[in-house]
N, C-alpha and C positions, 0 to 999 in steps of 0.2 A: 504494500500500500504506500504510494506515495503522496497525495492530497486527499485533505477532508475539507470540505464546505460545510458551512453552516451559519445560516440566520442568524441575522441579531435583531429582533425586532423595538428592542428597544433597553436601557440600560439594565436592567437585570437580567436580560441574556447573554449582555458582553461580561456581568460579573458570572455568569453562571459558568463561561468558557472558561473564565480567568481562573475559575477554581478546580474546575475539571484538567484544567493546563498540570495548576497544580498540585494536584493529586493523582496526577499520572508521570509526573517529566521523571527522565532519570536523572543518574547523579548527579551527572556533569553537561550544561547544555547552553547552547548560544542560537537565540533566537534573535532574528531581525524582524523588525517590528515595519511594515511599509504602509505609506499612504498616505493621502493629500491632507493639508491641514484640517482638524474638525471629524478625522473617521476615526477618531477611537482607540488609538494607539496606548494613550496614557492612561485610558479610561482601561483596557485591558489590562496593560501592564499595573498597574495597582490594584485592582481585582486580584493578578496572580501572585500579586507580594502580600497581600491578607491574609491570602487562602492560605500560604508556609505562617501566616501566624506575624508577621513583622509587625509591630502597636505605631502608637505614636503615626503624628503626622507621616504622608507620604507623598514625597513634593516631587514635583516636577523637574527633570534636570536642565531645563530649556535653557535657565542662562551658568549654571555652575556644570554644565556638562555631565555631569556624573553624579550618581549618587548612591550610594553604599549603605548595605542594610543586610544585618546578623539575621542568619534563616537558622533551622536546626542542622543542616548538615555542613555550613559553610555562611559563606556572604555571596549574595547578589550585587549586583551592582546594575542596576538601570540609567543610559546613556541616552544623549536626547541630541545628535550631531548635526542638528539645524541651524545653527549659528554659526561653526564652526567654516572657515574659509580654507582649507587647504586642509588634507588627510594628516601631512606631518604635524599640525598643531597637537596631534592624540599622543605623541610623546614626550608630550609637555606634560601629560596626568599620571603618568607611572603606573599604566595599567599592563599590569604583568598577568598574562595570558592562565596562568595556573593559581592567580590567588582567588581568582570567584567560582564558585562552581554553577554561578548562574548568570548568564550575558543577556541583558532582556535591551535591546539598542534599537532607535528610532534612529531615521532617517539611514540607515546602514551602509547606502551610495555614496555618503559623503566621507567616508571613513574609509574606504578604499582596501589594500595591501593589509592596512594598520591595525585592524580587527583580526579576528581567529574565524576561522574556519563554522561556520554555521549549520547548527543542526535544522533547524527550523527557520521555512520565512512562513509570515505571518501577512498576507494583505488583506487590507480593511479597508472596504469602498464605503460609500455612503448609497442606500437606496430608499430613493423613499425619505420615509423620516426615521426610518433604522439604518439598517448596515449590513452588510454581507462583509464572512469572513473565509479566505482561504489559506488553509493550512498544505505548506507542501514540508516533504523532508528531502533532506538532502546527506544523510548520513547512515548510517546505523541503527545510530540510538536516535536520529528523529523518526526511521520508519517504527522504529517499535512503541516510539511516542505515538502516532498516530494510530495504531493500533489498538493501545490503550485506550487514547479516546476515543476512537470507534464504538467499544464494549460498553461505555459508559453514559446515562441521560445525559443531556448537555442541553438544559433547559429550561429556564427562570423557576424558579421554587422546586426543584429537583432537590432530591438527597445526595448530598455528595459528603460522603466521610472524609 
């Protein structure tokens, strides 16, 4: 399996994805997050930083670039590289490719070479006054991601342990 679709019809379907995301992802995973300003990016991605349990605010990293947050099995780090004018600015942030065991990165085209190798792209269109969401893998452990979520309700007020 390499892509899953799926509906968002309105924001408690993109948290229901974010939580099925994570409640499935494995250990170690770098998702790219794609798509036009307004589809949902950060709206998913902080869904799936909940779902591992992170408290406290959960901010956007639109103008600090990056933003780092203790999960149970490591740190995430969710990147937001819309600002950013040139790929080589990302070695100005000392993102050392083995210290997150979760890559959750917006705008992923602007970061080029400079990122790690991506298990998951994630694009989020707007339709309507929801959103459609497509999941491809491009590894491994993203097809066994998607796998996972295949098995699993993926649906506003669903049970997700």
């Amino acid at each position: 399996m390499d892509v899953l679709n799926f509906s968002l019809p309105d924001s408690d379907a993109t948290d229901a994805l974010g939580a099925a995301m994570a409640h499935t992802r494995p250990a170690r995973a770098v998702v790219h997050l794609q798509g036009d300003l307004g589809a949902g990016k950060s709206t998913l991605a902080r869904a799936l930083l909940r779902a591992l349990d992170v408290q406290g605010a959960i901010r956007s990293p639109t103008y600090t670039l990056v933003e780092r947050y203790p999960i149970r099995d490591g740190e995430a780090w969710h990147l937001d590289l819309y600002r950013i004018g040139d790929s080589g600015e990302l070695d100005f942030l000392g993102l050392d490719e083995d210290s997150a065991t979760l890559w959750l990165v917006e705008w992923p085209e602007r970061g080029g070479a400079h990122l790690p190798a991506r298990d998951l792209l994630v694009r989020l269109e707007v339709v309507g006054a929801g959103r459609e969401a497509t999941l491809q893998a491009f590894s491994e452990a993203g097809q066994a991601w998607l796998r996972a979520l295949a098995t699993r309700p993926v649906e506003a007020g669903a049970a997700i342990p």
